[in-house]
MILUMMI-316595 format. One line per 4 residues: number of its first residue (from 1); for each residue x, z, y of C-alpha. Coordinates in nm, 2 decimals, always signed. Example, Ala and Ser with C-alpha at 12.3 -4.5 7.8 and 13.67 -1.06 7.14 Angstrom:
residues 2
1 = +1.23 +0.78 -0.45  +1.37 +0.71 -0.11
***
This chain:
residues 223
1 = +0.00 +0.00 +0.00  +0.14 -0.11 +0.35  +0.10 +0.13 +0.61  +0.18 +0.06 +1.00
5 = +0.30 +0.35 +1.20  +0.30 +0.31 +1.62  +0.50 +0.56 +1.78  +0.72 +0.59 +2.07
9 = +0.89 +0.92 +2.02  +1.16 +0.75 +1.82  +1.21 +1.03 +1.63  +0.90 +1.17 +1.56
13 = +0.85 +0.82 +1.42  +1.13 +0.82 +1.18  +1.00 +1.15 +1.05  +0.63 +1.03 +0.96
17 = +0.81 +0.69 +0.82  +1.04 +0.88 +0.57  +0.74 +1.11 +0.49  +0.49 +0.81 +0.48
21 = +0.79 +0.66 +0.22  +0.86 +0.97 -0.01  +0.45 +0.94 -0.09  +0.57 +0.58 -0.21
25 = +0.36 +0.39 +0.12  +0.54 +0.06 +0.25  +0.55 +0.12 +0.63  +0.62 -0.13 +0.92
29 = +0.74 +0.08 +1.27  +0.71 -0.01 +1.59  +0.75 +0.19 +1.93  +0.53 -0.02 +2.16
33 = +0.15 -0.06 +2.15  +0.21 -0.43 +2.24  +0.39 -0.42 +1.91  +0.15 -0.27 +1.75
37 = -0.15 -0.48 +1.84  +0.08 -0.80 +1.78  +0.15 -0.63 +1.40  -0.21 -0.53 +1.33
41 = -0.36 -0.87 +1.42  -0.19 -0.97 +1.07  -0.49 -0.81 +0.85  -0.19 -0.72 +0.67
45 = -0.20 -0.35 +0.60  -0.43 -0.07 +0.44  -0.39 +0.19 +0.70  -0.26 +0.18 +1.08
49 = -0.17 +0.52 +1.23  -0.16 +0.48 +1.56  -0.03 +0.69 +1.91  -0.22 +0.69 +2.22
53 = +0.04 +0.74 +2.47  +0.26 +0.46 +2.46  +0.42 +0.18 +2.64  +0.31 -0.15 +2.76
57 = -0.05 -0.08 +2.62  -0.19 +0.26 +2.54  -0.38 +0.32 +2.22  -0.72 +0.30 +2.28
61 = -0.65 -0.05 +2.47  -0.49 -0.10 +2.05  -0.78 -0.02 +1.94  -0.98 -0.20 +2.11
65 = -0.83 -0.51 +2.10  -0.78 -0.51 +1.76  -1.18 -0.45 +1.67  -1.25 -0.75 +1.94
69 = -1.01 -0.95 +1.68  -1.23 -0.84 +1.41  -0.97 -0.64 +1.22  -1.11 -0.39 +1.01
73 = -0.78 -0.21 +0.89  -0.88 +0.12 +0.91  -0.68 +0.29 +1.23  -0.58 +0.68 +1.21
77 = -0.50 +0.78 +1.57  -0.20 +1.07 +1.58  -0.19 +1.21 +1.94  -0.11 +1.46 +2.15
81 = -0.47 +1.44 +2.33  -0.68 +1.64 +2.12  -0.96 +1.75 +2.37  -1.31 +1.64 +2.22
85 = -1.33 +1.32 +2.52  -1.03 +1.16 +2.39  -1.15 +1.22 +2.00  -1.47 +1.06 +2.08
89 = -1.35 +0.78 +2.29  -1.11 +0.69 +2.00  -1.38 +0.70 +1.75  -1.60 +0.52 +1.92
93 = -1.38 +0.19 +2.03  -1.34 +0.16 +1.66  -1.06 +0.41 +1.51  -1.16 +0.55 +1.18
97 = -1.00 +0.91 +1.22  -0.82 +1.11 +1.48  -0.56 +1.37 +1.38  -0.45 +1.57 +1.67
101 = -0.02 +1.63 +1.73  +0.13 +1.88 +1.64  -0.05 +1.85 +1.24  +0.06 +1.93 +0.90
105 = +0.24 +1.67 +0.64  -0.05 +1.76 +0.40  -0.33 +1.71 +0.59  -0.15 +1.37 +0.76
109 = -0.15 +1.26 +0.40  -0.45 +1.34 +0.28  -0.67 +1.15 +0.61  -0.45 +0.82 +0.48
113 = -0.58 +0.86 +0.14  -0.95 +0.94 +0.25  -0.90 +0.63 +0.45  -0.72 +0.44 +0.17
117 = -1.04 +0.57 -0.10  -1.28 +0.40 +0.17  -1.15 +0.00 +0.06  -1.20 +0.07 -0.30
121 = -1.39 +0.19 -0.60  -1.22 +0.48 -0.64  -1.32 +0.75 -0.92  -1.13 +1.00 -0.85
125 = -0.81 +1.06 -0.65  -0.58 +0.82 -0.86  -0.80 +0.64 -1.09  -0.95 +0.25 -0.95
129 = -1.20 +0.04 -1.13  -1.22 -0.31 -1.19  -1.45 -0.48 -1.47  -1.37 -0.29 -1.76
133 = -1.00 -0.17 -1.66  -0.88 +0.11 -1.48  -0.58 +0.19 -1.32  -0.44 +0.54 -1.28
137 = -0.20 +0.50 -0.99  -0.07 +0.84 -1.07  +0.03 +0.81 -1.36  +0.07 +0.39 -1.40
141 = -0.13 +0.35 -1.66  -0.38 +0.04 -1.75  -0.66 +0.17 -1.95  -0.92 -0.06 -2.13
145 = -1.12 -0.02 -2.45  -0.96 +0.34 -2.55  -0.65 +0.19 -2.52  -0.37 +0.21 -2.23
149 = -0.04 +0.09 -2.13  +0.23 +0.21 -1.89  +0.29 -0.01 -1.56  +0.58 +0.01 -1.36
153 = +0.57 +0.08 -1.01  +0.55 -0.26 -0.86  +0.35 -0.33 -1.11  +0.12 -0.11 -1.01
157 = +0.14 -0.14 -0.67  +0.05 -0.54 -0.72  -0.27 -0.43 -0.93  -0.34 -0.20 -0.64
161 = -0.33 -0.48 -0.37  -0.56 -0.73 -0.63  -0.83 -0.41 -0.69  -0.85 -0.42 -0.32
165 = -0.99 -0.72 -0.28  -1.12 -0.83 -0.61  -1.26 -1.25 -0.68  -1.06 -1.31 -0.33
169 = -0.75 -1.56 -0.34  -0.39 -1.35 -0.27  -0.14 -1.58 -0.19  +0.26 -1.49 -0.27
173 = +0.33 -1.46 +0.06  +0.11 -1.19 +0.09  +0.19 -0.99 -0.26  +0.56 -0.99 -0.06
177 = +0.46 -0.84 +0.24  +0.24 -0.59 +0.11  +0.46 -0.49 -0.19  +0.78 -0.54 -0.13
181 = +0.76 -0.55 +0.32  +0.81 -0.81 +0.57  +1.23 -0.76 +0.59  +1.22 -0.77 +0.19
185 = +1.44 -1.07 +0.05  +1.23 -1.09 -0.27  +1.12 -1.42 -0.38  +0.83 -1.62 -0.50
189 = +0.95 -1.59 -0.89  +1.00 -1.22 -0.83  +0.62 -1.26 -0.79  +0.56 -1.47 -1.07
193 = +0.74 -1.26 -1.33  +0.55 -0.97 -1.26  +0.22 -1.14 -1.28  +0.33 -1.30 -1.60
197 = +0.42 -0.88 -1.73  +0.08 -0.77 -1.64  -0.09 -1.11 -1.78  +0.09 -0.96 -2.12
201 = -0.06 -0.63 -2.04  -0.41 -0.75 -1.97  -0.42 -0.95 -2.32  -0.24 -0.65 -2.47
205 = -0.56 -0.43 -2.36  -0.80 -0.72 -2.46  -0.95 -0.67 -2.14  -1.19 -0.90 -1.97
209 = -1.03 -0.89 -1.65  -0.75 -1.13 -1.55  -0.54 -1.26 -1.28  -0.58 -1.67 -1.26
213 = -0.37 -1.92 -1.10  -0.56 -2.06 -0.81  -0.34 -2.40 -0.77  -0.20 -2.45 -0.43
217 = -0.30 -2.09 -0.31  -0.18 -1.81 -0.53  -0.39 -1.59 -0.73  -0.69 -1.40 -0.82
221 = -0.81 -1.09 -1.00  -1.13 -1.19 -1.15  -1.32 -1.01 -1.46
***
């Protein structure tokens, strides 16, 4: 899951990034909300956590932008204005959540997965549904027909991406980005071994769901 974090106190930053990292997130920083409206425009990541007090354009201006773009990634704003007018103001140009500065790593975390559980069919904490497979992305794990199979962490983290946004095309260039991040040097037959593992461990679980080639375009989870 890619995660973009915009904050200007360069330091502060660096701290939520390694945090955001050690929970095994992808995460994109930039110290500018100019940079961070230009970033989120790319529909390319699961969760934005966002400052209000930055440079070149503050955060609700983000915000706001961003839902006049039609994005939809959901935005967690993390500022240092925490009266109830700024929380509502926030909330109602479009941000999801609002988690006031200073805040606890734990409860940081938690409001990304709450936001995270919103965008799929989630059973539980870990566990995501698809057709008749499940995927525990605690313990990577494919389970189908009281049988299961250990995934590796890319692997997983590809299966998460496609459970996402099941019967819709994901091109390669995407899988990159969103697995792997936008400075990654990994190429388009990293991609295609992977898929071709988990095609073995879809027919391995006899399951109904599988990942087709969609000529052209890249691929799709279908079941």
């Amino acid at each position: 899951m890619n995660i973009l974090l915009v904050e200007d106190e360069v330091e502060l930053a660096d701290g939520i990034a390694h945090l955001l990292k050690k929970a095994r997130y992808n995460v994109d920083t930039v110290y500018d909300g100019e940079q961070g409206y230009i970033y989120g425009l790319s529909n390319r990541y699961d969760v934005i956590v966002l400052d209000i007090m930055l440079p070149k354009l503050n955060g609700f201006e983000v915000i706001r932008r961003l839902r006049e773009e039609k994005v939809t990634t959901p935005i967690l704003v993390l500022s240092a204005l925490g009266q109830t007018g700024d929380k509502v103001r926030g909330l109602d140009l479009g941000a999801d959540d609002y988690l006031a500065k200073p805040f606890q790593s734990e409860e940081l975390l938690s409001r990304i997965k709450a936001l995270l559980r919103r965008k799929t069919d989630v059973i539980n904490e870990n566990i995501i549904k698809f057709g008749d497979l499940a995927l525990n992305a605690s313990s990577y794990e494919l389970l189908c027909n009281n049988k299961s199979i250990k995934v590796s962490l890319k692997e997983s983290e590809i299966l998460m991406y496609f459970l996402s946004r099941p019967n819709f095309v994901v091109t390669k260039d995407e899988l990159i980005i969103k697995v792997w991040g936008y400075d990654s040097e990994a190429e388009y037959n990293n991609i295609e071994v992977y898929i071709s593992f988990l095609r073995k461990k879809l027919q391995f679980l006899g399951s109904t769901v599988s990942i087709s080639t969609v000529r052209g375009a890249g691929y799709k989870l279908e079941a």
